[in-house]
matplotlib code that plots the C-alpha trace (Angstrom):
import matplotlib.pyplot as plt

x = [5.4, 7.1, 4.6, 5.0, 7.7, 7.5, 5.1, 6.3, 3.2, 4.0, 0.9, -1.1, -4.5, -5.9, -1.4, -0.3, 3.6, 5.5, 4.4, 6.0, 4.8, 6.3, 4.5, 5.2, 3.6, 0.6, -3.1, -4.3, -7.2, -7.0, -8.9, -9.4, -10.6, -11.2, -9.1, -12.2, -15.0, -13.9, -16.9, -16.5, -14.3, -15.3, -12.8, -9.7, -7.7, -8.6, -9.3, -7.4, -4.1, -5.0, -6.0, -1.9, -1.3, -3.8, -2.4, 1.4, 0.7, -1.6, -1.3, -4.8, -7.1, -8.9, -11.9, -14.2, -11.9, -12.4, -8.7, -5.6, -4.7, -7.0, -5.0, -2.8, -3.3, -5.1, -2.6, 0.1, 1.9, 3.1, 2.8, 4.3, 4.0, 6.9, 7.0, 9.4, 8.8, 10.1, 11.9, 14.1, 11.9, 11.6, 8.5, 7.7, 4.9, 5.1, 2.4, 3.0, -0.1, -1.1, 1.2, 1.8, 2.4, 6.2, 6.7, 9.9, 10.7, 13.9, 15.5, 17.0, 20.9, 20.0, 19.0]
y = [-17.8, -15.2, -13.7, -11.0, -11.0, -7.2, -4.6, -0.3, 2.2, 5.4, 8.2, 5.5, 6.9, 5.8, 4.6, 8.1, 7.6, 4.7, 1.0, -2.2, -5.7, -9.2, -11.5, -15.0, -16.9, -18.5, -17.6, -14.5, -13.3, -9.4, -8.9, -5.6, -4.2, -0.9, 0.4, 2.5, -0.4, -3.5, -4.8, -2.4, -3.4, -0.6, 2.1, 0.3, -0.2, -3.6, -2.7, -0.1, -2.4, -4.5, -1.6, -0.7, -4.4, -3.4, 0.4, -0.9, -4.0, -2.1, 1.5, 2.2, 4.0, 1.8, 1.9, 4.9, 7.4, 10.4, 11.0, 9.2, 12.6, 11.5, 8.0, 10.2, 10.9, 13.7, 16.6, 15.2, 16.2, 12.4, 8.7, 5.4, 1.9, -0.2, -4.4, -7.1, -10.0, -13.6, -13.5, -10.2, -7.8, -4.9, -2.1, 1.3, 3.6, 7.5, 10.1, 13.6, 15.3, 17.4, 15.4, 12.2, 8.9, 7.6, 4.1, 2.1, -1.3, -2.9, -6.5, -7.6, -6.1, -3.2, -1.1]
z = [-9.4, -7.0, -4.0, -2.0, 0.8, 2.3, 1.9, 2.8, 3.0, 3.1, 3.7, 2.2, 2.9, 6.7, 7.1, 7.9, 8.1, 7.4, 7.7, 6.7, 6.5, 6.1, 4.2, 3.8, 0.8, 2.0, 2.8, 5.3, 5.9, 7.2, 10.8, 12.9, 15.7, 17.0, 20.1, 21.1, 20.4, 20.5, 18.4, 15.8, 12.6, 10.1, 9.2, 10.5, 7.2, 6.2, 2.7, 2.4, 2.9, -0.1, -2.1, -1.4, -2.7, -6.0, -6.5, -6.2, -8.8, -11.2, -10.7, -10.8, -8.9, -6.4, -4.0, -3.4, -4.5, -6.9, -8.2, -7.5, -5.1, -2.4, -1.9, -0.2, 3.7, 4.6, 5.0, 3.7, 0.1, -1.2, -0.9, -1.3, -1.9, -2.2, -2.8, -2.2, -3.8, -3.6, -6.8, -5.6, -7.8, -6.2, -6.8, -6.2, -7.0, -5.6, -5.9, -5.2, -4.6, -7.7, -10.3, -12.2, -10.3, -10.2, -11.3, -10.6, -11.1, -10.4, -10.4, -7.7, -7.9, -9.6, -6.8]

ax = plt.figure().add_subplot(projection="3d")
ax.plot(x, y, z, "-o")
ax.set_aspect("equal")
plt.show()
């Protein structure tokens, strides 16, 4: 079964910007700690990051929000999640704020 190899967030809600992510198959657990409290965890992204993993499989609105608009991150217009995956599938999903998702899906050469 092909798993994950590279994850790209792009305005992903708390991920202003751009992110990326290697992933090797296996286990993880995701850990986080605040910059400003050390003990504090909350608010970080934890969730949010497999949410990313959720919304770019699925394409369906995850966590506490009320429309697939607020996924993207505050003051910006679009978003992005893109997947590699072992097999060379590729994934993308795009939202523009305002209008429908983009969906693409693409075997590896066809890119």
């Amino acid at each position: 079964m092909p798993h994950l190899t590279g994850l790209r967030v792009r305005n992903w809600q708390r991920f202003r910007g751009e992110h990326e992510l290697e992933v090797g198959s296996g286990v993880y657990a995701l850990v986080a700690t605040s910059k400003e409290d050390p003990r504090r965890s909350n608010w970080c992204g934890k969730s949010s990051l497999g949410a990313a993993i959720r919304w770019l499989l699925f394409g369906t609105k995850v966590m506490d929000v009320d429309a697939l608009d607020d996924l993207v991150s505050h003051g910006e217009a679009e978003l992005s999640v893109e997947g590699e995956f072992s097999d060379g599938t590729f994934a993308s999903r795009q939202r523009k704020r305002g209008r429908a998702q983009r969906d693409l899906v693409f075997e590896r050469g066809e890119v």
